[in-house]
Each structure stands twice: as structure tokens, then as C-alpha cells.
Backbone as CSV, one residue per row, in Angstrom:
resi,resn,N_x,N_y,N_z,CA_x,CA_y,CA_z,C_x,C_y,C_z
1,UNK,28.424,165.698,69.026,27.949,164.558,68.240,29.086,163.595,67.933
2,UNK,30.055,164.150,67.249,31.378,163.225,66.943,31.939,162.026,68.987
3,UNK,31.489,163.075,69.649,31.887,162.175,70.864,30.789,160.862,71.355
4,UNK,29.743,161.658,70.807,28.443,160.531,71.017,28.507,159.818,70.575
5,UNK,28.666,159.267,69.060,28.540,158.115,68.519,29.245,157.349,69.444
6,UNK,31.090,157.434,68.772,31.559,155.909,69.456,30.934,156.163,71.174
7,UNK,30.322,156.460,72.270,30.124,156.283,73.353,28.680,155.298,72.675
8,UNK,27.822,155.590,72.118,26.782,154.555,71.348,27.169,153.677,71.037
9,UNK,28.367,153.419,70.717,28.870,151.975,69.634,29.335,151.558,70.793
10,UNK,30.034,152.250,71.616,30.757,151.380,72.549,30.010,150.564,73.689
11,UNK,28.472,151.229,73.479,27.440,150.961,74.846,26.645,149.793,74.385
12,UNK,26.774,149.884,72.745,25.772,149.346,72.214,26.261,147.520,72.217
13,UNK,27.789,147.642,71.923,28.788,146.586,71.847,28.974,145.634,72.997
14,UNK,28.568,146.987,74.537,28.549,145.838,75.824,27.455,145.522,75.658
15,UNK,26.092,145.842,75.331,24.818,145.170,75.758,24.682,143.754,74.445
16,UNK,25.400,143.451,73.655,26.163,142.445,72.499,26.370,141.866,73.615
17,UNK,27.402,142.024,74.111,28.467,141.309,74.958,27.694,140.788,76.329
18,UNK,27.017,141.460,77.015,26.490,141.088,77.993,25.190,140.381,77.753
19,UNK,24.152,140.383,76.702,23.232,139.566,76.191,23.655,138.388,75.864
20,UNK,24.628,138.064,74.798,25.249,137.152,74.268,26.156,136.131,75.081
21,UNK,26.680,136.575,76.038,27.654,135.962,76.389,27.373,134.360,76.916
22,UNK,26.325,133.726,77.562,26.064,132.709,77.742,25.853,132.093,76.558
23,UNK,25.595,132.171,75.259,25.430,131.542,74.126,27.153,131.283,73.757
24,UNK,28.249,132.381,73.901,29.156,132.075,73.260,30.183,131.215,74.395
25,UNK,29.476,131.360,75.726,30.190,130.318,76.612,29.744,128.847,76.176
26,UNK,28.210,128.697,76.617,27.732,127.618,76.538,27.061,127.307,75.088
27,UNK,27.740,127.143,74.269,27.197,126.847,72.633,26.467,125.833,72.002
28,UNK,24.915,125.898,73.166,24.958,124.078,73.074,23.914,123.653,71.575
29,UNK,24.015,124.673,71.015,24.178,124.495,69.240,24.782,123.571,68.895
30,UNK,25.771,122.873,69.485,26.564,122.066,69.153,26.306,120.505,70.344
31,UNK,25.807,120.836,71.286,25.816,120.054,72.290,24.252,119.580,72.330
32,UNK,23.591,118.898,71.349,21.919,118.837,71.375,22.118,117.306,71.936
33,UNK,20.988,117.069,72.710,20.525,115.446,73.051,21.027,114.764,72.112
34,UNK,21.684,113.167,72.253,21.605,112.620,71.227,21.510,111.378,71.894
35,UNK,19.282,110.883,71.663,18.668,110.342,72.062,19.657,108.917,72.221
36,UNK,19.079,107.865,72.926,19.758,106.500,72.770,21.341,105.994,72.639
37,UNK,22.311,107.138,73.187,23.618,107.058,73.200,23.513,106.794,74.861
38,UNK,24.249,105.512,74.865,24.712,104.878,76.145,26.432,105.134,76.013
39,UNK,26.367,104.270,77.645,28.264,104.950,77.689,29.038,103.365,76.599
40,UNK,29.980,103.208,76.861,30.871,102.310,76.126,31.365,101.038,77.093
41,UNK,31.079,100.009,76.511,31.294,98.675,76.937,32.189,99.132,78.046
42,UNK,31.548,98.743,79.796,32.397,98.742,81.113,31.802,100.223,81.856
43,UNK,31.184,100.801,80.943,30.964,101.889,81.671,29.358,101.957,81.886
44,UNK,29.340,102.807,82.858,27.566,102.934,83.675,27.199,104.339,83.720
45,UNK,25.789,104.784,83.043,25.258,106.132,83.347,24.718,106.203,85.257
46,UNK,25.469,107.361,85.220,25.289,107.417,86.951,24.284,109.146,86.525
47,UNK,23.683,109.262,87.958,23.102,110.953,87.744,23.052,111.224,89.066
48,UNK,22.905,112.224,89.393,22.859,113.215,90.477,21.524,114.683,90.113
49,UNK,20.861,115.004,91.180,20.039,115.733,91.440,20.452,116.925,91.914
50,UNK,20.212,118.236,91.037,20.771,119.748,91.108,19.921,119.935,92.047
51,UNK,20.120,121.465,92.763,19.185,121.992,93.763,18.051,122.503,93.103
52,UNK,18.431,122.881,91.763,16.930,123.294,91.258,16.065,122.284,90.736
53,UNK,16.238,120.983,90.840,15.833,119.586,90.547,16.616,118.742,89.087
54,UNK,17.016,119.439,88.534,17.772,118.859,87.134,18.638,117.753,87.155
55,UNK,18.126,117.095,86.722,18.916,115.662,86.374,19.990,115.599,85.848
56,UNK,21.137,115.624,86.289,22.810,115.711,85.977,23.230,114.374,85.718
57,UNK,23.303,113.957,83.918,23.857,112.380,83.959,25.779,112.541,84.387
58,UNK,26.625,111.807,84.448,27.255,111.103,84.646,27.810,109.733,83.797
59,UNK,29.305,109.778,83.422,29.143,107.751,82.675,30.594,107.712,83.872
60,UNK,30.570,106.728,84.742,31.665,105.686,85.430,31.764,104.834,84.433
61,UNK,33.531,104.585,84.973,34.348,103.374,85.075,34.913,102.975,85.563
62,UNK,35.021,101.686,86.490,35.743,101.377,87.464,37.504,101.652,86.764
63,UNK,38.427,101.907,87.856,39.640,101.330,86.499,39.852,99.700,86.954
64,UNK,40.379,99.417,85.918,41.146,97.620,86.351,41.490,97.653,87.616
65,UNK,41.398,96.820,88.445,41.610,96.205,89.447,40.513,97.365,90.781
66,UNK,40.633,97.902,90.670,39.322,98.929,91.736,38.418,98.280,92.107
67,UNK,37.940,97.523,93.210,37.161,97.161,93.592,36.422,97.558,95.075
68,UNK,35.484,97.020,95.578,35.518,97.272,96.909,36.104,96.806,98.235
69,UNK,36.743,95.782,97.941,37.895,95.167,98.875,39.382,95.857,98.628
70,UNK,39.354,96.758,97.652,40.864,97.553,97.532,40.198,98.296,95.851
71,UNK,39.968,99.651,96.613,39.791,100.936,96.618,40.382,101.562,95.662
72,UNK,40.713,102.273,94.729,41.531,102.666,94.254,41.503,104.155,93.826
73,UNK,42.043,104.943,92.928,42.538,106.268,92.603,41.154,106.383,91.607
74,UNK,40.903,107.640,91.707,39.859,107.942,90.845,39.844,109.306,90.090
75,UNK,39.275,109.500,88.735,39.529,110.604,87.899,38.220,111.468,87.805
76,UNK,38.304,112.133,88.101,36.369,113.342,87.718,36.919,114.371,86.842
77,UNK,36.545,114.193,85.553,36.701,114.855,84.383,35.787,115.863,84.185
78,UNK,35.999,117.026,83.452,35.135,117.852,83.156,35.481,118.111,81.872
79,UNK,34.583,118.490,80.763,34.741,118.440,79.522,34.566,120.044,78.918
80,UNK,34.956,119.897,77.944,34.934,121.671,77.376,33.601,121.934,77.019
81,UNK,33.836,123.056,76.611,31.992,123.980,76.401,31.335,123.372,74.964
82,UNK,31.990,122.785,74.368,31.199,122.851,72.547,31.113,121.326,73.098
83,UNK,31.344,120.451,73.434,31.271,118.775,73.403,30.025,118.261,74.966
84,UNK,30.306,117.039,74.679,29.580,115.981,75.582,30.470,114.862,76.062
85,UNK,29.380,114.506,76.968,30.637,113.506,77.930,30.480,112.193,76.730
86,UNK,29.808,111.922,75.480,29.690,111.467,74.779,30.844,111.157,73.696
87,UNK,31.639,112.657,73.763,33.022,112.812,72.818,33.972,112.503,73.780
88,UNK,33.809,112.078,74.616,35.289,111.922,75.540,35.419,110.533,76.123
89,UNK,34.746,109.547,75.714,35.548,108.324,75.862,36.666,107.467,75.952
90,UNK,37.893,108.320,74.929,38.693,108.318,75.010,39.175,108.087,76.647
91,UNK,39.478,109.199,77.094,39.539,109.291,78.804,38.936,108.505,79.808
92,UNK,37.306,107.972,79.209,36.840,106.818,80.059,37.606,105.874,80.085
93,UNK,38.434,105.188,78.983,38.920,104.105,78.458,40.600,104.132,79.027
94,UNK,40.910,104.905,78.859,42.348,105.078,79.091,42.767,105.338,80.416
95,UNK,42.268,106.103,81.127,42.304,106.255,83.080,41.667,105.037,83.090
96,UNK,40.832,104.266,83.104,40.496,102.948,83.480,41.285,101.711,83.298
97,UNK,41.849,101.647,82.210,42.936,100.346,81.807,43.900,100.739,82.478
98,UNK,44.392,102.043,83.027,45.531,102.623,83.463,45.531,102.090,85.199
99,UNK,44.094,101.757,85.434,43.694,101.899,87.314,43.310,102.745,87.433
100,UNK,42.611,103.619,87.400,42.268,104.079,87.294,40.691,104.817,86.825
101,UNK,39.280,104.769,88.010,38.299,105.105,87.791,37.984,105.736,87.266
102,UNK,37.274,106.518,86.764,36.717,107.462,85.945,35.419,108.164,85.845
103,UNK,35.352,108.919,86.071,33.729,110.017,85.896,33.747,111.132,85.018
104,UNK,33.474,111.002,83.845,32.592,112.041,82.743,31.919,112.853,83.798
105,UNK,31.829,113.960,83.705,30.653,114.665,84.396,29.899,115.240,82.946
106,UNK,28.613,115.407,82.960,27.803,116.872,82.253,27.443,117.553,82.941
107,UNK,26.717,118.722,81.836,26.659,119.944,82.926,25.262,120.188,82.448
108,UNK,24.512,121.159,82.844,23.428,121.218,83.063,22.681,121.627,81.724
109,UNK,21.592,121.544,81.450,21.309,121.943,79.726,22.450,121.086,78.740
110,UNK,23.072,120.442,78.968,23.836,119.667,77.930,23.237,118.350,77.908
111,UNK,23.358,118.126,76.668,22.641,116.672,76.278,21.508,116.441,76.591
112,UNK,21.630,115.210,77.088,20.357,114.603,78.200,20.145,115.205,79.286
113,UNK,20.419,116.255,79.218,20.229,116.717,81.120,19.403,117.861,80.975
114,UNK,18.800,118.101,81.636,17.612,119.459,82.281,18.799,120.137,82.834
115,UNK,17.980,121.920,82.878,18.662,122.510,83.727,19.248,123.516,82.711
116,UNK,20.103,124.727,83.406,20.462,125.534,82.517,21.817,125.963,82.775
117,UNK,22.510,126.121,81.823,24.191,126.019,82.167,24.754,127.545,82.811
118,UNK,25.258,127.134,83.931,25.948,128.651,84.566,26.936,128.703,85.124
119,UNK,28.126,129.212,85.230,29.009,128.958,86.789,28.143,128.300,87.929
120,UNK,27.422,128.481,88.297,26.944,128.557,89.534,26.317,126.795,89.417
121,UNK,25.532,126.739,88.431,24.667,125.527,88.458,25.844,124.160,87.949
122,UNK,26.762,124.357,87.371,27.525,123.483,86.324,28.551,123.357,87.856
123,UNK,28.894,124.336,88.368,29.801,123.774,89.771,28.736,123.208,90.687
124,UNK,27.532,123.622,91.109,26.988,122.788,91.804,26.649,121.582,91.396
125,UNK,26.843,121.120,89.860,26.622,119.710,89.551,27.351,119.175,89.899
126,UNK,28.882,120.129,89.286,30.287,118.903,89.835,30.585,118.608,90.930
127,UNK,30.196,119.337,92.243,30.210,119.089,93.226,29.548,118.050,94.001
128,UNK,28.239,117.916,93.218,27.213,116.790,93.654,27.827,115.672,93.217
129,UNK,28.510,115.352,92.127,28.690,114.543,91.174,30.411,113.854,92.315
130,UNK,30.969,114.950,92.513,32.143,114.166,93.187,32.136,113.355,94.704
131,UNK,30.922,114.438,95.179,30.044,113.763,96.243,29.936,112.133,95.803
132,UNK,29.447,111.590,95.086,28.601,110.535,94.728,29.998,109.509,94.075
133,UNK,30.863,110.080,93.619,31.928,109.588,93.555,33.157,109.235,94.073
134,UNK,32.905,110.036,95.463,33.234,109.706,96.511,33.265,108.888,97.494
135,UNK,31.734,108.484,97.206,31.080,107.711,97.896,31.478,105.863,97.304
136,UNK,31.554,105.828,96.257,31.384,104.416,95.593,32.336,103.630,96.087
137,UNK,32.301,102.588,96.302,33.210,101.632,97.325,34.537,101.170,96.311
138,UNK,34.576,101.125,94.745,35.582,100.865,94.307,36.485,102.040,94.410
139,UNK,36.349,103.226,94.963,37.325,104.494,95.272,37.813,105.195,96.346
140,UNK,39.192,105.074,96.786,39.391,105.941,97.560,38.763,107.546,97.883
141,UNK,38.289,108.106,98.435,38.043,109.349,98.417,39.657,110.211,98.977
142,UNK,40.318,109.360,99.276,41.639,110.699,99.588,42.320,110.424,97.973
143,UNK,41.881,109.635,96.765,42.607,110.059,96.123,41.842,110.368,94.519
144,UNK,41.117,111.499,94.955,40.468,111.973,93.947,41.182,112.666,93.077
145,UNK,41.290,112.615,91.588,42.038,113.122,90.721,41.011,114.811,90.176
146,UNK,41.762,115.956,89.967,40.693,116.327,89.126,41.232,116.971,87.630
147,UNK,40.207,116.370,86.721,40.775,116.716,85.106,40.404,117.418,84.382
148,UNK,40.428,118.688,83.489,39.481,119.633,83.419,40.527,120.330,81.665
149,UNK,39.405,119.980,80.997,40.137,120.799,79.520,39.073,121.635,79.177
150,UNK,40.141,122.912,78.369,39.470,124.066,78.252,38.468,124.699,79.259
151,UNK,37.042,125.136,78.954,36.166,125.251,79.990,35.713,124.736,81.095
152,UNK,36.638,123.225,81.098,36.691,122.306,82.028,37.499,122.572,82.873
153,UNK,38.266,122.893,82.832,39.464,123.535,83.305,39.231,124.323,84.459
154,UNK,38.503,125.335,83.875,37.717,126.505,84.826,36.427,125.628,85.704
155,UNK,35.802,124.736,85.181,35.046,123.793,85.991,35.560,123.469,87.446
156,UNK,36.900,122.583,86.714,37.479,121.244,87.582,38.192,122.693,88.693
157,UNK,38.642,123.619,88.282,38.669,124.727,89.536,37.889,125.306,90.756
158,UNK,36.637,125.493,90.044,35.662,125.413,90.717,35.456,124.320,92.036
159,UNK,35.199,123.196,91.331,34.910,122.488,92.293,36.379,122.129,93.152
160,UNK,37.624,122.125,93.001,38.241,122.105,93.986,38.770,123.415,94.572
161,UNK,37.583,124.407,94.435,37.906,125.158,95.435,36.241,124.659,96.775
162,UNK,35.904,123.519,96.353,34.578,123.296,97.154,34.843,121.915,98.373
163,UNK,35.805,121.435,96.946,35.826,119.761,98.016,37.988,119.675,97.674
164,UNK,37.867,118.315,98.199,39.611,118.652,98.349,40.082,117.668,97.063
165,UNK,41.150,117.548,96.239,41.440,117.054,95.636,43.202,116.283,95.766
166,UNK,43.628,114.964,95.569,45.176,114.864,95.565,45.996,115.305,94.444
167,UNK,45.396,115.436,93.046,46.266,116.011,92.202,45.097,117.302,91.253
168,UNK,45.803,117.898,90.804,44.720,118.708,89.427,46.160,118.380,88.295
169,UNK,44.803,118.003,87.122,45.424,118.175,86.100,44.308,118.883,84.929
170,UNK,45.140,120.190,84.527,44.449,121.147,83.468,45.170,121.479,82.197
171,UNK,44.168,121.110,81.312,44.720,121.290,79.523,43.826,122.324,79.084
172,UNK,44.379,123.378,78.537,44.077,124.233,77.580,43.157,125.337,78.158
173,UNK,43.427,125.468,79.318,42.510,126.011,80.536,43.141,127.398,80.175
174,UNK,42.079,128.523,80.876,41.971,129.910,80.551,42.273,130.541,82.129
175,UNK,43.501,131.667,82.600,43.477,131.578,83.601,41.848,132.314,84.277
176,UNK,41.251,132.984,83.452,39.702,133.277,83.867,38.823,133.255,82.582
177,UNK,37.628,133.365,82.575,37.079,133.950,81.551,37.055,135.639,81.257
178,UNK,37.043,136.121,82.968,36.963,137.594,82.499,37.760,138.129,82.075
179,UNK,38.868,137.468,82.322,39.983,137.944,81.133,39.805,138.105,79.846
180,UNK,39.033,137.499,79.395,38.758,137.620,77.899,38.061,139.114,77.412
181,UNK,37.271,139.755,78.587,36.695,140.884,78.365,37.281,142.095,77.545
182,UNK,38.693,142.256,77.795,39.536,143.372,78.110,39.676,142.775,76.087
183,UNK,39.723,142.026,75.784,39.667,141.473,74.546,38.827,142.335,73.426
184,UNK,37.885,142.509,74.236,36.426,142.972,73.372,36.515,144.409,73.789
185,UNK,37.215,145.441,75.015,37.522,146.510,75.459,36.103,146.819,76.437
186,UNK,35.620,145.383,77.150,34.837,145.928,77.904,35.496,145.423,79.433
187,UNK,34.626,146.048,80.143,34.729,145.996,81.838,34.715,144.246,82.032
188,UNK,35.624,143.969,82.804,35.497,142.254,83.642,34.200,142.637,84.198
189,UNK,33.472,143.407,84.830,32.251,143.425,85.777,30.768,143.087,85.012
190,UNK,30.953,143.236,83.806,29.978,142.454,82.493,29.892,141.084,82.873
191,UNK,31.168,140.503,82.992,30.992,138.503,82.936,29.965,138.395,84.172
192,UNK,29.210,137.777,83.422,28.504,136.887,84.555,29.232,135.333,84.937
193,UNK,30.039,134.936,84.334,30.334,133.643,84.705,31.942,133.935,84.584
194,UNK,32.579,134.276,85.452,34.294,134.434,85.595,34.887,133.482,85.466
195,UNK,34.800,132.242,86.360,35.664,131.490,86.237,36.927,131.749,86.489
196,UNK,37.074,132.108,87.488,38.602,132.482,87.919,39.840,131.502,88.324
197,UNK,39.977,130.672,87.808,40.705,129.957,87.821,42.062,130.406,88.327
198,UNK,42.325,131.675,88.274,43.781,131.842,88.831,43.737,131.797,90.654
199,UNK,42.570,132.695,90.646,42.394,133.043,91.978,42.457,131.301,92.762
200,UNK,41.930,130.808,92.364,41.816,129.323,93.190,43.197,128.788,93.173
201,UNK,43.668,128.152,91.862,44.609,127.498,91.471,45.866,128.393,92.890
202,UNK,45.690,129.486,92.875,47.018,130.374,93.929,46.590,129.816,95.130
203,UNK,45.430,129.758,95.603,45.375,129.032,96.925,45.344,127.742,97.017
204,UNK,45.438,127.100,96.107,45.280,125.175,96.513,46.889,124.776,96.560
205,UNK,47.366,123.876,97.204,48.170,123.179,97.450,48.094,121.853,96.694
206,UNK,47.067,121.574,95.681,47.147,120.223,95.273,48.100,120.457,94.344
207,UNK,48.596,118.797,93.982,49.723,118.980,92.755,49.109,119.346,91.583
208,UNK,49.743,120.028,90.740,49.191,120.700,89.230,49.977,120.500,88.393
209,UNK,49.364,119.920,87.603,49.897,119.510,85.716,49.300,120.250,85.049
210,UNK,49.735,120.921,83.896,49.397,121.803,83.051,49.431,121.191,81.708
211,UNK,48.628,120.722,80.824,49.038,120.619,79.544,48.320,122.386,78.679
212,UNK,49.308,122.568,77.307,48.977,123.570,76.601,49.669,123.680,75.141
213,UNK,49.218,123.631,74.348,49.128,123.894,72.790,50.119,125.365,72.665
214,UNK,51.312,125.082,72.104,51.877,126.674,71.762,51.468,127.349,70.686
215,UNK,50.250,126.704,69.958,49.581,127.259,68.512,48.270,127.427,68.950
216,UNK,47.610,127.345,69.997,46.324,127.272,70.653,45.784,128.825,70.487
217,UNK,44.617,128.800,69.263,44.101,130.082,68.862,43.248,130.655,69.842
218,UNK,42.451,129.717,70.142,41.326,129.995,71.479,41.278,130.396,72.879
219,UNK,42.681,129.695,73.368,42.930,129.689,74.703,44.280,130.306,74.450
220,UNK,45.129,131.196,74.358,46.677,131.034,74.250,47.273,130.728,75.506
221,UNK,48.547,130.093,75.173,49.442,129.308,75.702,49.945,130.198,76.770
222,UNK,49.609,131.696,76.538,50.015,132.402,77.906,49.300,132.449,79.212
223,UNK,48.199,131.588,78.723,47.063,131.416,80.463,47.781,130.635,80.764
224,UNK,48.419,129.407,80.423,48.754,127.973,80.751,49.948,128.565,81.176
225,UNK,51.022,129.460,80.766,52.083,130.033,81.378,51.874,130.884,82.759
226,UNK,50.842,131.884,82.466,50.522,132.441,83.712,49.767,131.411,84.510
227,UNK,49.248,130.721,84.835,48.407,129.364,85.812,49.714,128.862,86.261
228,UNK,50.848,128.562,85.648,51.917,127.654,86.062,53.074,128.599,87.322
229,UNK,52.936,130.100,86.359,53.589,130.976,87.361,53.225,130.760,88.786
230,UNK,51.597,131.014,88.726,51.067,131.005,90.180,51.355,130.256,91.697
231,UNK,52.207,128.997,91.070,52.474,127.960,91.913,53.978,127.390,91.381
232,UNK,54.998,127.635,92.327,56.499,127.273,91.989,56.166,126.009,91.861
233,UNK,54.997,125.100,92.227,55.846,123.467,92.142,54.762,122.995,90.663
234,UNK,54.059,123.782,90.498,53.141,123.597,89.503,54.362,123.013,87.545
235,UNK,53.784,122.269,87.105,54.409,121.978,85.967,53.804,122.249,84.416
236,UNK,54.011,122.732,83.489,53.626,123.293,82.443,54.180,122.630,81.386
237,UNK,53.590,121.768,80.862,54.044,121.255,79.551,53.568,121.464,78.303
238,UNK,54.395,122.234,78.019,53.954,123.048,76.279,54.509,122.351,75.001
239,UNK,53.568,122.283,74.237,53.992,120.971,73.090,52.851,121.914,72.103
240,UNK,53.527,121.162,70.720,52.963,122.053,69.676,51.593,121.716,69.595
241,UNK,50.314,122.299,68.600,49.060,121.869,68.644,47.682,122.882,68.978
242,UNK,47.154,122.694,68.341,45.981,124.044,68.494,45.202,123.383,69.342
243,UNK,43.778,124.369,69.548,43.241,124.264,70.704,42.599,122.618,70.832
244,UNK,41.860,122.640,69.493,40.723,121.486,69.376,41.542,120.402,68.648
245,UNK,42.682,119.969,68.532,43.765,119.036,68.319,44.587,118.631,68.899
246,UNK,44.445,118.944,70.266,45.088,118.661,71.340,44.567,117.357,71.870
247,UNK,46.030,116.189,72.268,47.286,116.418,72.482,47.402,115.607,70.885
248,UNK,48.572,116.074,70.301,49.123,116.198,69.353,49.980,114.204,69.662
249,UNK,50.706,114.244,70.429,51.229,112.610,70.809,50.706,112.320,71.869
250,UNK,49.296,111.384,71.350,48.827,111.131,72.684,49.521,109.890,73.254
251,UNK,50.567,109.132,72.838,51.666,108.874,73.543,52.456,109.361,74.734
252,UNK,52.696,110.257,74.408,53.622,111.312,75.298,52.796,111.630,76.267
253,UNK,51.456,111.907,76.053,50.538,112.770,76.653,50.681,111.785,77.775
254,UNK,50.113,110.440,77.632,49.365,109.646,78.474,50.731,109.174,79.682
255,UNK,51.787,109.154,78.959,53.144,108.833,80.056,53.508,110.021,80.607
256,UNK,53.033,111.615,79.928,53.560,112.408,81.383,52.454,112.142,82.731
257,UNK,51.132,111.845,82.097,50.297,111.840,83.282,50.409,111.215,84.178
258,UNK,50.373,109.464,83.494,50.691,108.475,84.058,52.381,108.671,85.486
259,UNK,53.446,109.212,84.801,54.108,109.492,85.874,53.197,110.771,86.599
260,UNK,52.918,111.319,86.974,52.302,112.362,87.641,51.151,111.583,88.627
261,UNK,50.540,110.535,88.141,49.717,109.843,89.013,50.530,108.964,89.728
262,UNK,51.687,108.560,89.285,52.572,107.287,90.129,53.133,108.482,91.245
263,UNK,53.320,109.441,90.905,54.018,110.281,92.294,53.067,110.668,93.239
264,UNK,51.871,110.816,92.963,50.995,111.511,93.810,49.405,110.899,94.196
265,UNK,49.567,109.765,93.191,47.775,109.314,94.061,47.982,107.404,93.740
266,UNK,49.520,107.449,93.220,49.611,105.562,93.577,50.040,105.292,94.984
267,UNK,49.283,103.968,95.558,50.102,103.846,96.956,51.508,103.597,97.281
């Protein structure tokens, strides 16, 4: 009897863990429709069609000077698990004045969109989505950027392990989710949605920027250390700042990028 229980608690704790776990990935408790929100002066709701039919919105921005007579560098963002492409304007605004195009992606069940959020369905959006952004005549397609914070992170991985990218840049990114398992003392073979971000990030050759919070409660600063290991030319910039207060000088922030785009996707 004394051996039975904890084997009960411990069985009882994965079927917690394995029931739950899409609620504590995708928390969209926090992420509800919010009817009649358009994008921000310069920008356009774009959408794309999932395979299971779900309507995937999208907000573009050309950057300054991008046109279709001269092409320019373009950014496909992916946003973290608790927000909307609604909270991240910021990034519409700033890669665009910079030259820089821009694509918000959402993901499926978030906001305005049908559909239900998974590894599987949320990369087949972004994939559709870079498709289509690929396509638009104010953008180069050889110089697709990809940008990915926190759960985005593990997104913007995803999809460039699908289509090709000239730079990655990842903030506050997790080198997997199933890593987190060993956390809770259960099996990685529970996650349904891994997100393996290491495994990819070791095989791509694109250039990699790392931003990461050395006070970051959620994500610690040792994924962003181990992700950087993976790749000698890869760069890791650790600056103080917790997870959901990040970047701390968005000064600083915007001039390491900015050089990082002049080396690798300006002509």
C-alpha cells in the first residue's frame, strides 16, 4: 500500500498534465476575439486558408520605401502564447519605418480566427502565411526575416524548418517545450506539442540572434544559452529583464537588430 499511493499520485499527476496541457500552452483565456479591432494606420488585415478550412488573419506592412519596382527585406513575426497580433504593433511600426515589411501572423483559435491551436495547425498557418508573403510584390522572397518571441520562438522554428529563411531572430524562446516535462517529473513522450526548437535551430544555417532576459522566470536564460551553444556563429544577447518586460532598452534592442539586418538581408 505505502508503494501504491505515490505510483497513484504520480499517475494521477500525468493524466493533469496530459489533459491540461493545451490549456496551459494555448491560454486563450486571455486571447478572446476583440470584435472591431483593425490593424494601425499603414497596415492591412491579410488571411490565409488552413487545410482544415480556418481562416488565419494576418496584419502587413509594407516597410518605407518597399515597393513593387524595388522589393525589399521582409519580417514574419510570430507572437507568444497569452497575446494577439493585436498587442504587437509595436513591431508592425518599427520593422516598417526601419524598411522593412512586416507580417503579424495569428494562430489558429486566437482572436478572430477559427480553428484550433496545435503544433501542427499553428505551423501549418505560418507556413501558409509566409507562402502569401512571399508572394507580395513589395518583397523579396530571398530575404525573408524570421521573428519569433517566447512561444513564437518555437513557432518561427517550425516554420523554418519548412520554408528557407535569410536571418532568424529569437527572444525568450524555450529550447523545446518538452523540456519543460522533466519539470513536473513526467516523461517528454506526454507533450503533445514539443516544439523542438533545438533540434531545428542545429540544422539551419540561417543567421541567429538570440535575445534573453537574465531574470526571465518563465523561460530561463539557460534555453537562450543552450540555443546559442548549438551554433558557433549564433549570437546571444543577455540583458537584464523578466520574461513579460522584455526588452528592458528598447533602444539598444532595436540597434542590435537593426545591425544584424544591415549584415545579412540589406543589399
Amino acid at each position: 500500500m505505502l508503494l501504491t499511493l505515490p505510483i497513484l499520485l504520480y499517475g494521477a499527476a500525468g493524466c493533469v498534465l496530459f489533459t491540461q496541457q493545451d490549456a496551459m500552452l494555448f491560454p486563450r483565456q486571455y486571447t478572446n476575439p476583440r470584435p472591431g479591432v483593425t490593424p494601425p494606420a499603414g497596415a492591412e488585415s491579410v488571411f490565409v486558408s488552413a487545410a482544415d478550412g480556418a481562416r488565419i488573419e494576418g496584419w502587413f506592412a509594407a516597410g518605407a520605401g518597399c515597393t513593387a519596382e524595388s522589393p525589399g527585406p521582409a519580417v514574419l513575426y510570430c507572437h507568444g502564447n497569452a497575446e494577439l497580433i493585436d498587442d504587437n504593433t509595436d513591431y508592425l511600426r518599427a520593422y516598417a519605418a526601419r524598411g522593412v515589411s512586416v507580417l503579424l501572423i495569428e494562430y489558429p483559435g486566437y482572436g478572430r480566427c477559427t480553428g484550433t491551436p496545435s503544433q501542427a495547425s499553428i505551423t501549418d498557418a505560418g507556413v501558409s502565411h509566409y507562402d502569401a508573403l512571399a508572394a507580395r510584390p513589395e518583397v523579396d522572397p530571398a530575404r525573408i526575416v524570421l521573428h519569433g518571441k517566447s512561444l513564437g520562438g518555437g513557432v518561427a522554428a517550425q516554420i523554418l524548418a519548412r520554408r528557407p529563411a535569410a536571418a532568424v531572430v529569437l527572444e525568450s524562446t524555450f529550447t523545446s517545450v518538452a523540456s519543460f516535462a522533466g519539470d513536473y517529473y513526467m516523461p517528454e513522450f506526454l507533450v503533445r506539442h514539443p516544439f523542438r526548437t533545438d533540434q531545428i535551430l542545429r540544422e539551419s544555417k540561417a543567421p541567429l540572434l538570440l535575445f534573453h532576459g537574465r531574470d526571465d522566470e518563465i523561460i530561463p536564460v539557460s534555453h537562450g544559452r543552450a540555443l546559442a551553444a548549438l551554433r558557433p556563429d549564433a549570437e546571444c544577447v543577455e540583458t537584464a529583464g523578466r520574461h513579460n518586460d522584455y526588452p528592458p532598452d528598447p533602444a539598444a534592442y532595436w540597434s542590435r537588430i537593426e545591425q544584424f539586418l544591415a549584415a545579412h538581408v540589406r543589399p
